[in-house]
N, C-alpha and C positions, 0 to 999 in steps of 0.2 A: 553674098557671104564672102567677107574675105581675112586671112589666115594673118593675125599684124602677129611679129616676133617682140618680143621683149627682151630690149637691149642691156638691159644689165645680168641677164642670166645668160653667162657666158662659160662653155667650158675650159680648161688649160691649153686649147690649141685655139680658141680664139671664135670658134661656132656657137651661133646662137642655138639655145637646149630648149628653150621655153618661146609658149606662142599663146595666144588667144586669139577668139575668132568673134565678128561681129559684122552685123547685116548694115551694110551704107546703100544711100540711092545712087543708081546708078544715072540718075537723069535728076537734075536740079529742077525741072520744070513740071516734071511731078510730086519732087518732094512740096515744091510749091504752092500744088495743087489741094497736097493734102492736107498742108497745114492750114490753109485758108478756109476748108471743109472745118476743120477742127475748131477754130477760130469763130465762124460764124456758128457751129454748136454748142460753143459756149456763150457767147451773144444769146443764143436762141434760150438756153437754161438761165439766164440773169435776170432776161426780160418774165420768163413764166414765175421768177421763186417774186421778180416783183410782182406780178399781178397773183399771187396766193398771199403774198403780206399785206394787199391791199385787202383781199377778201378776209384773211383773217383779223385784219384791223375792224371790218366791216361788222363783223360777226361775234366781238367782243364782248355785246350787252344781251347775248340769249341766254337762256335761262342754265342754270347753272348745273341741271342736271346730263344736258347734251354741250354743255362750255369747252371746249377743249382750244379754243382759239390764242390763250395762251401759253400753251404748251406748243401748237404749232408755230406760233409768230417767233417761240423761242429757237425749233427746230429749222426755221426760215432760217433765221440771222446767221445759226451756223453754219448750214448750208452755201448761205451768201459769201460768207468766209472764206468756208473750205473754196469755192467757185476759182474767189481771188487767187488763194493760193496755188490752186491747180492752174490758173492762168500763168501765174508766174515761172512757177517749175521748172518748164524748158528752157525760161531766159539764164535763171539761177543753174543750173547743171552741165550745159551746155557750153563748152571750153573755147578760148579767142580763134583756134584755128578752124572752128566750125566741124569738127572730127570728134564722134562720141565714142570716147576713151571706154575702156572697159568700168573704171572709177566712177565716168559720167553716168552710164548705166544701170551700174550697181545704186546710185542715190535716186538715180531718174524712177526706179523700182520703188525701192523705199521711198521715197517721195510720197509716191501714188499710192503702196500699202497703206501707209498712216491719214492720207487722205480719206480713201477709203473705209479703212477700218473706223476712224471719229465720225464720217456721216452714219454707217451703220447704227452704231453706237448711241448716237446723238438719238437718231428716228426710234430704235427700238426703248432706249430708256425712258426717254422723255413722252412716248406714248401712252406704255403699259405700267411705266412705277406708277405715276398718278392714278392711275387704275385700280391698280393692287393696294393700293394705299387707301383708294376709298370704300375698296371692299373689305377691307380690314376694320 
């Protein structure tokens, strides 16, 4: 954890007033570690949402009472999506000095909310409307 000052909040004798505080690695050779952990779990989720697009491409001509393979293959694609985007995230946020500003943070957050929140989203609507729809 460490204490950065924020240099333009300065009071009339010239001391910094203001500070925020944010967590940096203190060893590059584990930040390394981890991101390459993170890296290959995203690998690992790209490969599995392929091999469920395959199944539900597979599963497309059953009977239309248990059919739901186009709602998933739909739920796939976003997913695959959302995958990309979350891949990118840390390139997109992540400032040229390699130091995650308070700013960088703040979007690296929101990033990941709205990632999150549309897969939700995606899974629960695209499940149960169809559902609801045809018990109506």
């Amino acid at each position: 954890y460490v204490q950065v000052p924020i240099e333009t909040s300065r009071d009339r004798f010239g001391r910094i007033t203001s500070s925020y505080g944010i967590c940096r690695w203190k060893n590059d050779e584990r930040k390394e570690f981890w991101q390459a952990c993170i890296y290959l779990l995203q690998v690992f989720e790209f490969i599995t949402i392929l091999i469920l697009t395959y199944y539900a491409y597979r599963c497309r001509k059953i009977s239309t009472e248990y059919n739901e393979s186009t709602w998933i293959g739909l739920i796939l694609w976003i997913d695959l999506q959302l995958t990309g985007m979350s891949t990118l995230l840390p390139i997109l946020v992540t400032s040229e000095e390699d130091n995650f500003l308070k700013s960088d943070a703040e979007s690296y957050l929101t990033g990941w909310s709205v990632i999150i929140f549309f897969f939700c989203i995606s899974v629960l609507l695209l499940l149960f409307v169809p559902k609801m729809i045809a018990l109506w």
